[in-house]
ZALUM-597511 format. One line per field, with one value per residue (C-alpha): residue number from 0; residue in one letter; z, y, x. Coordinates in pm, whole numbers, plus 50000, padded with zeros to 5 digits. Layout:
% ZALUM-597511
n	[NUM ...]
res	[A ...]
pz	[Z ...]
py	[Y ...]
px	[X ...]
This chain:
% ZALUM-597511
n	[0 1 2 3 4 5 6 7 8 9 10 11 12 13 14 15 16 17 18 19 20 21 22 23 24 25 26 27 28 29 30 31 32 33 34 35 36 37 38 39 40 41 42 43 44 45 46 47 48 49 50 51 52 53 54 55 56 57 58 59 60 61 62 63 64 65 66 67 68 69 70 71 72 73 74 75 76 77 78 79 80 81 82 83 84 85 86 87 88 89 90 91 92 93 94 95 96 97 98 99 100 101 102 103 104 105 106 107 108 109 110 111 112 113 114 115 116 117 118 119 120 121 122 123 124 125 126 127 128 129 130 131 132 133 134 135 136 137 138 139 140 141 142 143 144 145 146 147 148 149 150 151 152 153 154 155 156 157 158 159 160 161 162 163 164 165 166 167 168 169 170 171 172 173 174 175 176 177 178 179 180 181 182 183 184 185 186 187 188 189 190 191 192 193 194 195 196 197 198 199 200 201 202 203 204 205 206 207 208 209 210 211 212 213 214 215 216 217 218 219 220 221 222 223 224 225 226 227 228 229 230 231 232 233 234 235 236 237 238 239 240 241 242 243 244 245 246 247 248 249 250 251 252 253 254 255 256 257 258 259 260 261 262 263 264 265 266 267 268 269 270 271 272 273 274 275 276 277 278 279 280 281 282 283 284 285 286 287 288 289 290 291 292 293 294 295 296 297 298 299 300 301 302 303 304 305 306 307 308 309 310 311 312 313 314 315 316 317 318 319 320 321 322 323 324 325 326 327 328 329 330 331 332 333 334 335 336 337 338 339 340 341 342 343 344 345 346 347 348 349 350 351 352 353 354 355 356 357 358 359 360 361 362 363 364 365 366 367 368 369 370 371 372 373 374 375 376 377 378 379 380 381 382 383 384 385 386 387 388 389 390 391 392 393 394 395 396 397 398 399 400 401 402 403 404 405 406 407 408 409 410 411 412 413 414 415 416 417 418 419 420 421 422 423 424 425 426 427 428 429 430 431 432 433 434 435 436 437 438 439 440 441 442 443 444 445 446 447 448 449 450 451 452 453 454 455 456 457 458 459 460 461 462 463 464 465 466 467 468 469 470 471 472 473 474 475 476 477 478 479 480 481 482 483 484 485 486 487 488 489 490 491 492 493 494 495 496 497 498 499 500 501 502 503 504 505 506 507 508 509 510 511 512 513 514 515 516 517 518 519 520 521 522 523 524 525 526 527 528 529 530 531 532 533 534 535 536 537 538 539 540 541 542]
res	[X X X X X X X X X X X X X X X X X X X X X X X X X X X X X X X X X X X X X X X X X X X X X X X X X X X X X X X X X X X X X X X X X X X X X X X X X X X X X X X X X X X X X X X X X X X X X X X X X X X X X X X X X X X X X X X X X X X X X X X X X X X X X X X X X X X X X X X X X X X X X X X X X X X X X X X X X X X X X X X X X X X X X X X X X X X X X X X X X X X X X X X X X X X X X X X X X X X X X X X X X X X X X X X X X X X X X X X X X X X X X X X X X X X X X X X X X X X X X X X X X X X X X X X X X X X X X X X X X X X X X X X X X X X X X X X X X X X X X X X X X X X X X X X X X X X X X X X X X X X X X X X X X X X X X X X X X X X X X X X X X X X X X X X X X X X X X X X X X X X X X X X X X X X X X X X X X X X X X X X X X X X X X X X X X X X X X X X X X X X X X X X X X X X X X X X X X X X X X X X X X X X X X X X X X X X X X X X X X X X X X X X X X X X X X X X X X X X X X X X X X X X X X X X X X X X X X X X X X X X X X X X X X X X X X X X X X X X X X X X X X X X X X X X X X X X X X X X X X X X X X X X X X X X X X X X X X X X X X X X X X X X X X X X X X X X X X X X X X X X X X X X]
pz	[49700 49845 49764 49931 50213 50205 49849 49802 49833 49615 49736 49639 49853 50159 50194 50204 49963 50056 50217 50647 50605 50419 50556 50891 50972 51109 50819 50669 50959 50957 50585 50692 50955 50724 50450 50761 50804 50454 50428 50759 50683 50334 50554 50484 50507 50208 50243 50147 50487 50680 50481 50739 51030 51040 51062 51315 51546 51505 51638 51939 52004 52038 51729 51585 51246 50990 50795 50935 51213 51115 50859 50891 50600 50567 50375 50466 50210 50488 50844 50984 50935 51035 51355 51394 51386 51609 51858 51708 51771 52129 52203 52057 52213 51936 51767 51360 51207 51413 51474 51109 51057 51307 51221 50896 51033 51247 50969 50706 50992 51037 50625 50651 50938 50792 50477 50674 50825 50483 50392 50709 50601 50295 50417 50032 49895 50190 50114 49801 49797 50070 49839 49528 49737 49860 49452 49436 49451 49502 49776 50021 49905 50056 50313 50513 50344 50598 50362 50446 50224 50547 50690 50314 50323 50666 50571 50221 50337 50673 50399 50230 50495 50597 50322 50333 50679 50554 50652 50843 51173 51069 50969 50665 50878 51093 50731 50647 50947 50975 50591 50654 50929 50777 50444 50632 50801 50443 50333 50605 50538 50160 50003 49637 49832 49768 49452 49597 49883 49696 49505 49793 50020 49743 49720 50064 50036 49786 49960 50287 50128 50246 50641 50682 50511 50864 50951 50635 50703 51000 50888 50608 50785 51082 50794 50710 51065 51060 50713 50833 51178 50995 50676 50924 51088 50786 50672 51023 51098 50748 50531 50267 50242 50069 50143 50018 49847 49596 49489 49391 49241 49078 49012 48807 48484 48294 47977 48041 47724 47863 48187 48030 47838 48159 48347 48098 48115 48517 48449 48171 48379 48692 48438 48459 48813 48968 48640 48904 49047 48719 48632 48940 48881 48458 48628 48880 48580 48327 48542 48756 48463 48327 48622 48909 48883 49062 49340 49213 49022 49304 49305 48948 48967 49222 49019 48753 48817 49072 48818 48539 48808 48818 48468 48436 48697 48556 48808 49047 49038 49298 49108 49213 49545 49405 49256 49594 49686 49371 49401 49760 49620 49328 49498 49724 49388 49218 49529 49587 49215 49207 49314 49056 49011 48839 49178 49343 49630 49328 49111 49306 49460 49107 49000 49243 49269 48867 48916 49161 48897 48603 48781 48920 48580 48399 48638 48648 48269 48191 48064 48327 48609 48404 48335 48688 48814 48562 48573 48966 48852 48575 48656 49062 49233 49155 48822 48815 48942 48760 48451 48249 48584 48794 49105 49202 49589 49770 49612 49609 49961 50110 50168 50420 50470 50464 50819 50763 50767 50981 51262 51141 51239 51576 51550 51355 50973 50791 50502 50407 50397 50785 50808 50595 50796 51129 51017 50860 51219 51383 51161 51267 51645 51594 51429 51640 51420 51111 50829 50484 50267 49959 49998 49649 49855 50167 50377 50616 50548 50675 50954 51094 51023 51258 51393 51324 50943 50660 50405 50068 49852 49397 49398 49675 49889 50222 50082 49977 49735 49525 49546 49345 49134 48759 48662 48515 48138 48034 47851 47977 48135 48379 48542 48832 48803 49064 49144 48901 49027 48984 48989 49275 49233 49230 49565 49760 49949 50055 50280 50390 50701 50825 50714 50518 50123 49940 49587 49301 49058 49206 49140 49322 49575 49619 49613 49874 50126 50099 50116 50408 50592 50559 50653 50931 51056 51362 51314 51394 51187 51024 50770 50766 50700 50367 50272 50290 50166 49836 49833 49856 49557 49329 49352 49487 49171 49135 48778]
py	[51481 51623 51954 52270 52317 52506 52406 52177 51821 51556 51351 51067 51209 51233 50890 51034 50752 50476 50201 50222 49973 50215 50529 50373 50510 50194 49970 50139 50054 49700 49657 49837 49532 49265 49380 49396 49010 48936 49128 48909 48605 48612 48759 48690 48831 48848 48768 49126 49192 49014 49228 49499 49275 49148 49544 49556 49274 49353 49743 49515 49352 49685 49719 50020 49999 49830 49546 49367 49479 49634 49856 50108 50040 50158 49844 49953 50218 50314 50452 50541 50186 50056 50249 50050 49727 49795 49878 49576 49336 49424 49445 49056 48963 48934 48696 48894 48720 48842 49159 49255 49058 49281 49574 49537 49420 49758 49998 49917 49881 50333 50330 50186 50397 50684 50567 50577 50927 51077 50983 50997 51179 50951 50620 50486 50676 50478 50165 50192 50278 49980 49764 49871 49824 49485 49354 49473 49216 49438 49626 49277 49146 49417 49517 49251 49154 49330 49615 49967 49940 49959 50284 50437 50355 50508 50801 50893 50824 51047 51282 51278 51262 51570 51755 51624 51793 52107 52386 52177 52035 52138 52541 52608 52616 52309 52146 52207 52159 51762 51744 51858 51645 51353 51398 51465 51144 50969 51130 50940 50655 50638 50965 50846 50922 51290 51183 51108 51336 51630 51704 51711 51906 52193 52220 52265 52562 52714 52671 52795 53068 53327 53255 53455 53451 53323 53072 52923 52921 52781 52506 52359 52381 52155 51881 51899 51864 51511 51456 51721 51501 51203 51338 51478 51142 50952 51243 51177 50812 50630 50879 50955 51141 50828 50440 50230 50044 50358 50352 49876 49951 50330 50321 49979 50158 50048 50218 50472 50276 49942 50038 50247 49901 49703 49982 49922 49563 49631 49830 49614 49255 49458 49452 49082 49033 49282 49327 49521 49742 49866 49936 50152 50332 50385 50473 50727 50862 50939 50981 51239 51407 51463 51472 51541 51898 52094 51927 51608 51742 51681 51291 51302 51461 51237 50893 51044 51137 50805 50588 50756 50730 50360 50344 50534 50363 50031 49866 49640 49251 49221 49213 49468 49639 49991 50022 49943 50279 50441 50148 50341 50650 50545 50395 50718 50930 50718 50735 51101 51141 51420 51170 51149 50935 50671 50583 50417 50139 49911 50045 50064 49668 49572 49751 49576 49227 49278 49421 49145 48870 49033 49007 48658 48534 48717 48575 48215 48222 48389 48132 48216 48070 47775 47669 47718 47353 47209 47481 47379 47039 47158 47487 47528 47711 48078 48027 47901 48218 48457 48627 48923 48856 49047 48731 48657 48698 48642 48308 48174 48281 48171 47812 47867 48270 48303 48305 47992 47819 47998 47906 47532 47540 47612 48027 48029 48033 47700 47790 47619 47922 47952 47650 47697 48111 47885 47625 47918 48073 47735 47726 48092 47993 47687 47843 48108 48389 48585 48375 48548 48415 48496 48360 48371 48495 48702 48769 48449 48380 48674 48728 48396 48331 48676 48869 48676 48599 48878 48862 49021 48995 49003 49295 49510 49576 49577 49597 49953 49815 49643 49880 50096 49924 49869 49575 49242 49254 48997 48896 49102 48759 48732 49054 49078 49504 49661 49337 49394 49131 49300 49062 49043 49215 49001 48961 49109 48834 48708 48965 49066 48854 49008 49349 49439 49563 49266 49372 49347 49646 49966 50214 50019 49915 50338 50399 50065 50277 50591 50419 50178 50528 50635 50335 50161 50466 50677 50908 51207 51160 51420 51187 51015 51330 51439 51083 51153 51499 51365 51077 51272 51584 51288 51326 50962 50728 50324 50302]
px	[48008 47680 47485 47604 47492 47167 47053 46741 46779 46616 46334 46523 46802 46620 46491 46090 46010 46229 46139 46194 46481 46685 46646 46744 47048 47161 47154 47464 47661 47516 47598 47973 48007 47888 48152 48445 48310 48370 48738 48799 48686 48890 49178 49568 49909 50094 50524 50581 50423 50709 50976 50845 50790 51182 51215 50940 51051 51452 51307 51193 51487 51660 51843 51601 51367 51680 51639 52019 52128 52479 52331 52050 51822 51481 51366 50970 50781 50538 50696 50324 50215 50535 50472 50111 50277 50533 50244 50036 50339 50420 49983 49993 50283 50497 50285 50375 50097 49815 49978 49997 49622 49468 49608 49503 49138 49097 49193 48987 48701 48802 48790 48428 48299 48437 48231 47903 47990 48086 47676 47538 47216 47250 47189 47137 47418 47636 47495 47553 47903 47995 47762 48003 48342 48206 48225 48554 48818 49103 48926 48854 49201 49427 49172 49364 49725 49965 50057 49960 49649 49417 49585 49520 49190 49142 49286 49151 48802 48834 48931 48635 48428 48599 48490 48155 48125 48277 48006 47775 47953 48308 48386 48611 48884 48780 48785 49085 49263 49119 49168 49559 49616 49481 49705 50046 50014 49959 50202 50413 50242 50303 50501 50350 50003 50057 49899 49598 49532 49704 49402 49171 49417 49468 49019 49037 49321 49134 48776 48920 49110 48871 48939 49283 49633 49765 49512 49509 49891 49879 49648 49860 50186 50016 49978 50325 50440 50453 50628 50867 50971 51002 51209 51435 51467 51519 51832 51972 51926 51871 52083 51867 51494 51354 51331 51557 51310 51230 51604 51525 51207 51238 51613 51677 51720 51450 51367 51076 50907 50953 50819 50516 50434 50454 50216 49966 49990 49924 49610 49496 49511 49286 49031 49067 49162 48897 48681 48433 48675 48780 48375 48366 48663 48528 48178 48323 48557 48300 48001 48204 48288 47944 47755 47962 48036 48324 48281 48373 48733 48902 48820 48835 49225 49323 49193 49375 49688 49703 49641 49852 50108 50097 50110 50434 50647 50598 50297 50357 50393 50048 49756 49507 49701 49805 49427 49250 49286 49144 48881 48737 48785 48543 48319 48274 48252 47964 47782 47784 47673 47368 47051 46812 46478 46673 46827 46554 46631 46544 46795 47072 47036 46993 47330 47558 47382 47435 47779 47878 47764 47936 48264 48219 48135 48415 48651 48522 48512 48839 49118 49354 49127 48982 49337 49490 49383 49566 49866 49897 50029 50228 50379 50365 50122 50345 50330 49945 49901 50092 49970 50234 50417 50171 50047 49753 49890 49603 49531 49913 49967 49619 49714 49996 49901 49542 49320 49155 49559 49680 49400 49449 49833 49739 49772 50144 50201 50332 50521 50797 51002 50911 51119 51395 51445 51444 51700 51980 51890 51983 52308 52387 52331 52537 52835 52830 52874 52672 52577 52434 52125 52005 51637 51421 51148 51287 50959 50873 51196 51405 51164 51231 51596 51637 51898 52229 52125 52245 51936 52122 51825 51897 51595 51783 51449 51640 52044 52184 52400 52217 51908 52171 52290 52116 51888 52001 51918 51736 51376 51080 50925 51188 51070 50837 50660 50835 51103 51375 51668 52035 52347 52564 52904 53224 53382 53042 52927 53205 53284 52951 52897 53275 53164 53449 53437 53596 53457 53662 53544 53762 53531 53200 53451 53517 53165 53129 53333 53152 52764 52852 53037 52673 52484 52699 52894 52864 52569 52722 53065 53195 53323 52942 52793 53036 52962 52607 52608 52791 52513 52210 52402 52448 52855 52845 52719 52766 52709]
């Protein structure tokens, strides 16, 4: 971060013997736009995104944010960005594609201008950090994608940029009260985010701590205002504090080992995926611990305990997405390194033309890519690009997802499983009544098989049951990080499109009653709300 306010500046700092073109405030913005160009033109949405976009356009049709519509299911991780593309969808006419596309686009657009403010008497320092985020892989990849990356981005860097303006255009207490704003709403947008913003958000408490016991009060409980509204929301409407999606992904019952193993596996292929990412985040690591002083522990503790984070819950089967964030974060770290005469204008376009041909090369030479011609033909493009089960999802989904396709098909997507969502839909319509899938991949296809179509998915993302119920056992390769398929308990399905509780098992068929009480039943129930008292108090278990 910069010096204190009121403490000499470097030369090099100041721009006095830079060349015109760099200490004109301007060119940061210009290389900002050129980098927005490059996350757009490389633009896609992944399938994942369309999990939330059934929930989105379902919310449109008047059956609120579920994932089926006899069941109230929070099958999104990230309410706050749900709530942008529920705006996005109805501003593009319910066109899902470019709503999500967009969305995505305008976001990381704030995370970049907020990038320039943090170093706005820095022009070099801002250059260099876009310069650094603009080798990055994982940063382009999910600044489009869909996911809530974008609105992450946005938010950690206004963050920073926050702090950066702490004693110069914002007071302590103006700092803190943008800094707890900012983190309440990603909280809402991602709860595991608290990792991330926590660290920041506590440096401010501490920094501000001088300004009053009930100002400082006031200031932190203003943050928490909107995680308050929408916890209360979720108790009320979804049943439980959480989305459903934490109990498929953090409640299969994998051994902590197992899933330790397959975190390290996740951070060891983003060396290979985003082999420049991961040099920024090592860079930002050690160099903020040598060199950054205290006001760099708070980037330092959030990388940290982010990362070790990701490590302990097992990954995640996208290659790259949950280290994007910890990707800006570096970048923004390295860059507000103490100046020193080693970071001339020289210097500094040397290191990221360097660091940008380091990870080319690494990637073009690495076996995985030199081999994924011929896997194409002999595995399928998933498998091509799939390495320790963590995808390539850019890549795989570019074809049919990416910007370039999508404006080729006249505006629309053309997957395949676009097609096979529409004809189930067309079955529904003709039958006249519910049918239930079981798509491999339930994203395009749940989105466009729509209202009358029951997805009941084998990793639970968007079905109570299942989310609760433990993994399938089987050999580590059959896993996907955070995709852990369950089996489907006897008698389920057969009574799901009728919603009644046909299961065979006695005890699941108990439990059955009590979660679908909480799910389907009348929100204000007095049997609903025992149901979901014993629930939440862990009287109510599956297994």
């Amino acid at each position: 971060t910069p010096d204190e306010p009121g403490t000499a500046v470097p030369k090099e700092a100041t721009g006095a013997s830079l060349p015109p073109w760099l200490t004109w405030r301007g060119t940061p913005w210009i290389a900002a736009g050129v980098l927005l160009l490059v996350v757009i033109a490389t633009g896609w949405v992944s399938d994942d995104a369309y999990v939330n976009l059934r929930s989105v356009g379902l919310a449109w049709e008047g059956y609120g944010p579920v994932y089926n519509v006899d069941e109230r299911v929070q099958a999104f991780t990230h309410p706050l960005w749900f709530g942008v593309l529920f705006l996005a969808f109805g501003l593009t006419w319910g066109e899902a594609w470019w709503a999500a596309f967009l969305s995505s686009v305008f976001y990381t657009g704030l995370a970049l201008a907020a990038v320039v403010v943090a170093f706005r008497r820095q022009p070099l320092q801002a250059i260099l950090a876009i310069g650094l985020l603009a080798c990055s892989r994982s940063f382009i990849e999910y600044g489009s994608s869909g996911l809530e990356n974008p609105m992450t981005f946005a938010l950690l860097a206004g963050i920073v940029a926050a702090r950066e303006e702490r004693g110069r255009r914002l007071t302590e207490a103006g700092s803190l009260g943008v800094v707890s704003v900012l983190a309440g709403f990603a909280l809402v947008n991602r709860l595991d985010t608290l990792l991330l913003v926590g660290p920041f958000w506590a440096a401010s408490v501490w920094d501000a701590r001088g300004i009053g016991g009930w100002r400082l009060t006031r200031a932190v409980l203003l943050g928490l205002v909107p995680l308050a509204a929408w916890e209360a929301f979720s108790v009320v409407y979804y049943g439980v504090p959480v989305p459903n999606t934490a109990y498929a992904k953090l409640g299969a019952g994998m051994p902590v080992g197992v899933k330790v193993r397959m975190g390290l596996t996740y951070l060891t292929h983003f060396v290979i995926h985003d082999p420049v990412g991961a040099l920024v985040l090592f860079w930002a690591l050690v160099g903020g611990l040598l060199r950054g002083g205290s006001k760099a522990r708070p980037a330092l503790a959030s990388m940290a305990l982010y990362v070790a984070y990701i490590a302990w819950i097992g990954g995640d089967f996208m290659a790259g997405r949950f280290l994007a964030a910890p990707v800006l974060l570096a970048a923004l770290t390295v860059a507000s390194l103490p100046s020193s005469k080693a970071r001339s204008p020289r210097t500094v376009l040397i290191a990221v033309i360097g660091l940008a041909v380091v990870g080319q090369v690494v990637w073009t030479l690495h076996p995985q890519r030199r081999g994924q011609e011929a896997a194409l033909v002999a595995k399928g493009p998933y498998e091509a690009t799939r390495l320790f089960g963590i995808v390539d999802e850019r890549t795989y989904f570019r074809s049919t997802l990416g910007l370039a396709a999508v404006l080729w098909n006249g505006g629309t997507p053309a997957r395949i499983t676009r097609t096979e969502g529409e004809a189930v839909a067309a079955r529904a319509e003709a039958q006249g009544r519910p049918v239930v899938a079981m798509p491999a991949q339930a994203g395009v296809y749940g989105y466009y098989a729509g209202k009358d179509v029951f997805i009941v998915d084998l990793y639970g993302l968007g079905d109570p049951l299942i989310a609760r119920l433990p993994m399938t056992v089987g050999p580590t390769r059959q896993w996907a990080p955070g995709h852990f398929p369950r089996s489907y308990p006897e008698g389920y399905l057969e009574g799901r499109a009728r919603r009644e509780n046909t299961i065979a098992d006695p005890d699941l068929h108990a439990f059955y009653d009590e979660l679908d009480q909480v799910v389907a039943g009348p929100l204000l129930s007095g049997a609903r709300w025992s149901s979901l008292w014993r629930l939440n108090t862990g009287a109510l278990d599956p297994r």
